[in-house]
C-alpha positions in Angstrom: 0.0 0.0 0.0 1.1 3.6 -0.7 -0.7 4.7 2.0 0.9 6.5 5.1 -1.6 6.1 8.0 -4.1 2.8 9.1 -6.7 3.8 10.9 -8.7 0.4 12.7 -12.3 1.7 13.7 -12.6 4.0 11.2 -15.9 3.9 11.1 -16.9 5.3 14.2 -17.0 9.0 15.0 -13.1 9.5 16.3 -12.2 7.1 13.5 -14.1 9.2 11.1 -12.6 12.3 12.5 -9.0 11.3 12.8 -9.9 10.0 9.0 -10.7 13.3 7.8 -8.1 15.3 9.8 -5.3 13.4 8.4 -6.7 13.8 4.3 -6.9 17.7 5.9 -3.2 17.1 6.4 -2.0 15.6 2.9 -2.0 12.0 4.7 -3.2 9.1 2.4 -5.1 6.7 4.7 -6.2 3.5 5.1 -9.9 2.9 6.6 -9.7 -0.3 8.6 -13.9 -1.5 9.1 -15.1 -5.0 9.7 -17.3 -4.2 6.6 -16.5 -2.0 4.1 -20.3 -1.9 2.0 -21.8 -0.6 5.6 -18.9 2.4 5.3 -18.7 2.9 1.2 -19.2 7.0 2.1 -15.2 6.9 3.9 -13.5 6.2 0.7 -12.0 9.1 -1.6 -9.3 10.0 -3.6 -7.2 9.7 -0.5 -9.0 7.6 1.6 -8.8 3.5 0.9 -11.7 1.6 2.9 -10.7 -2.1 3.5 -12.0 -4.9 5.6 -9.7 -5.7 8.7 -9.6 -7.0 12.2 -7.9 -5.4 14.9 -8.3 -8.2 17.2 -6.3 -10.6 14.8 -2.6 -10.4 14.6 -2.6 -11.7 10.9 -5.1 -9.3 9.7 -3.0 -6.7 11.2 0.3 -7.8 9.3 -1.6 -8.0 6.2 -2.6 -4.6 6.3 -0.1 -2.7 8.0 2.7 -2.6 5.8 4.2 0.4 4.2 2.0 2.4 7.2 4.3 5.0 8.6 1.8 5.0 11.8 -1.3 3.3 13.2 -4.5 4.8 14.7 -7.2 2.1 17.2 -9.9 4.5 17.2 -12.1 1.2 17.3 -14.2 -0.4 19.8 -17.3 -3.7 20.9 -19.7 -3.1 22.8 -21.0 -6.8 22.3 -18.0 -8.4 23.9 -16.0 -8.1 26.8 -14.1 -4.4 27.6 -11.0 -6.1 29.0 -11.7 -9.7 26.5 -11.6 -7.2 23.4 -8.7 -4.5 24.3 -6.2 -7.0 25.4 -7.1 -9.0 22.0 -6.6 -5.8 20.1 -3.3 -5.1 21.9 -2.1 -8.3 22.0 -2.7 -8.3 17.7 -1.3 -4.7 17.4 2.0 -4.9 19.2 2.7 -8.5 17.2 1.1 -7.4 14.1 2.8 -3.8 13.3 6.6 -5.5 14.4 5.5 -8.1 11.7 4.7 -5.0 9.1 7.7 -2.9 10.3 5.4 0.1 11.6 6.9 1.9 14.8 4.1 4.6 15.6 0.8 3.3 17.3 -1.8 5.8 19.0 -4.9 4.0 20.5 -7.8 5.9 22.7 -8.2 5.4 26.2 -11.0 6.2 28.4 -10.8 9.5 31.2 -11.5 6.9 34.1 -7.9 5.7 34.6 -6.6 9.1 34.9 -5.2 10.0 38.0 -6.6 12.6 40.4 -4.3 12.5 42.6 -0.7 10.1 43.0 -2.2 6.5 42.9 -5.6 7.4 42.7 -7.2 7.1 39.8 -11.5 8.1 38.9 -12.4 4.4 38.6 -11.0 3.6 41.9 -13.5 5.8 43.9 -15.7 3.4 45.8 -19.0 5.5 44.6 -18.3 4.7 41.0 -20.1 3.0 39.0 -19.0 -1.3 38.7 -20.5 -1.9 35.2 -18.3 1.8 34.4 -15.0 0.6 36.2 -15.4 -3.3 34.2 -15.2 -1.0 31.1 -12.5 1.0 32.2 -10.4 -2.3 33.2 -10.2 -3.1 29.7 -8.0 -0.3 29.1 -6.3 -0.7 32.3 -5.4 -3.8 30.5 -5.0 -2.9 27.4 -2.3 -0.5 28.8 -0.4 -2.7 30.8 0.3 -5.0 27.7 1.3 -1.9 25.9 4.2 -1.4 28.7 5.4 -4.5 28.3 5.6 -4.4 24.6 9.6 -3.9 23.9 11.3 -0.6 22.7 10.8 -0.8 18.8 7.0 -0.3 19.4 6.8 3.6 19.8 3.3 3.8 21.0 1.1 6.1 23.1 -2.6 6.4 24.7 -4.6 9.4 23.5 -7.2 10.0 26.8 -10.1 12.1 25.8 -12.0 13.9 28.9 -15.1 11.9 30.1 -17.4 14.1 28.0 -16.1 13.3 24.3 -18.8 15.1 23.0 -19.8 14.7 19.4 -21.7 18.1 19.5 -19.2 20.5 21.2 -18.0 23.1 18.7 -14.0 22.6 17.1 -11.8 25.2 18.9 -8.9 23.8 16.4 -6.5 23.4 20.3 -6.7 21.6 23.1 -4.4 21.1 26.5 -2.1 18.1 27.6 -1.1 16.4 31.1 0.8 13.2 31.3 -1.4 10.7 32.6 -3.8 13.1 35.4 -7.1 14.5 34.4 -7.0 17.9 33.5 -8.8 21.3 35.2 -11.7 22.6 33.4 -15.3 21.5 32.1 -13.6 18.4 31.0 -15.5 18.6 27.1 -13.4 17.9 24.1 -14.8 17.7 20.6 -14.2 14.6 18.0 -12.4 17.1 15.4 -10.2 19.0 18.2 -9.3 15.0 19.6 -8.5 14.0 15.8 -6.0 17.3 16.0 -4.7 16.1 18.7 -4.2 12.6 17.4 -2.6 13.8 14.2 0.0 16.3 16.2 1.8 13.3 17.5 1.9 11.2 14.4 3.1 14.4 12.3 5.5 15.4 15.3 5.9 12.9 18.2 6.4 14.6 21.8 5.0 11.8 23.8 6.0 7.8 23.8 4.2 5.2 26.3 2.1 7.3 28.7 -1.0 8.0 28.7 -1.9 11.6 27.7 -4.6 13.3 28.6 -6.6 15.6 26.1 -8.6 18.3 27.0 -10.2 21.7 24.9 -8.7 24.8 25.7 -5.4 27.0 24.2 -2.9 25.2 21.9 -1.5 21.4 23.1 1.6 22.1 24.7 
C-alpha cells in the first residue's frame, strides 16, 4: 500500500474524525472496518476503505505494511471491555513489528486518569461497577502496551469523560501526562483528531497516557 496512516475503527466518530483530519493534512489513509459496504461513504481519492480485524494479529500484518503510523480508534460493545482491548493489543503490538510500523496511538478512556498520586476516577468506591469493568479493559490494554519492547513507539490518547460529538471545534486543546485535567472536561471529536494527528506528524510523547482536554494550543 502507498498509504501512510491505518486507521482500525474508522468507522466510528473518532475514526471518522481522525480520517478526515489526516486527508486535511496531505496524509493518504487506510480505513480499517469490519465491513466495508456498511462504510462505502469513507472512501475518496485519498482515503482506501478495506476490511480488517484489529483483534487478529494476521489481519494486522496484512494490512499494515508500508504504514508510517497506526490509529485504534475502534471499539465492541458486544463483547467483553477487557476480552476485546487486550485481544486488540495483544494483535497490534505483534502485528505492526510483523509490518515494520513503529508509531501506534490508541484511545483510552478518562476513568484511569489519576486525580491524585495513585488514585485514579475508577478507583473511587461510589463509581459506578459496570463503568469501572469497562474501564479495566483499558487498564489492560495499557499494561500489555508497557510491556511491549522498545521498537514499538506507542502512546494512549485519553479524551475527557465528556467526548462530545456536538461541542464546537476550537482547532487546540491542553495536555497532562497521565492526570485529568482542570476545566469543564469537554473535548470535541475534530479538536481529539488534531490532537491525534499532532503526535503522528510530530511525536512529543511515547508510552504514557496523555490526557486531552479543549482549551489553548496542546503544549
Amino acid at each position: 500500500m502507498n498509504n501512510d496512516l491505518i486507521v482500525f475503527g474508522a468507522g466510528g466518530r473518532v475514526g471518522r474524525a481522525a480520517v478526515a483530519e489526516a486527508v486535511a493534512r496531505g496524509h493518504r489513509v487506510t480505513a480499517v472496518v469490519r465491513d466495508p459496504a456498511t462504510y462505502q461513504d469513507l472512501g475518496g481519492e485519498h482515503v482506501t476503505v478495506v476490511r480488517g480485524d484489529v483483534t487478529d494479529p494476521r489481519s494486522v500484518a496484512a494490512l499494515a505494511p508500508g504504514h508510517r503510523a497506526a490509529v485504534n480508534a475502534s471499539a465492541r460493545l458486544d463483547i467483553g471491555s477487557e476480552e476485546y482491548f487486550t485481544a486488540a493489543a495483544n494483535a497490534l503490538v505483534a502485528g505492526l513489528a510483523e509490518a515494520g510500523v513503529r508509531r501506534l496511538l490508541v484511545l483510552g478512556i478518562a476513568t484511569t486518569l489519576e486525580t491524585a498520586p495513585g488514585v485514579r476516577i475508577m478507583d473511587g468506591t461510589d463509581f459506578p461497577e459496570q463503568w469501572r469493568a469497562f474501564a479495566q479493559g483499558h487498564v489492560a490494554e495499557f499494561e500489555l502496551l508497557s510491556a511491549a519492547g522498545p521498537e514499538l513507539d506507542w502512546l494512549m490518547v485519553v479524551p475527557p469523560l465528556d467526548l462530545n460529538a456536538d461541542a464546537a471545534p476550537t482547532g487546540g486543546y491542553r495536555t497532562a501526562v497521565g492526570t485529568v485535567l482542570d476545566g469543564p472536561g469537554r473535548i470535541s471529536h475534530a479538536d481529539l483528531a488534531i490532537a491525534l494527528l499532532d503526535e503522528i506528524d510530530t511525536p512529543r510523547h511515547s508510552r504514557v497516557q496523555l490526557a486531552v482536554t479543549a482549551g489553548a494550543a496542546g503544549v
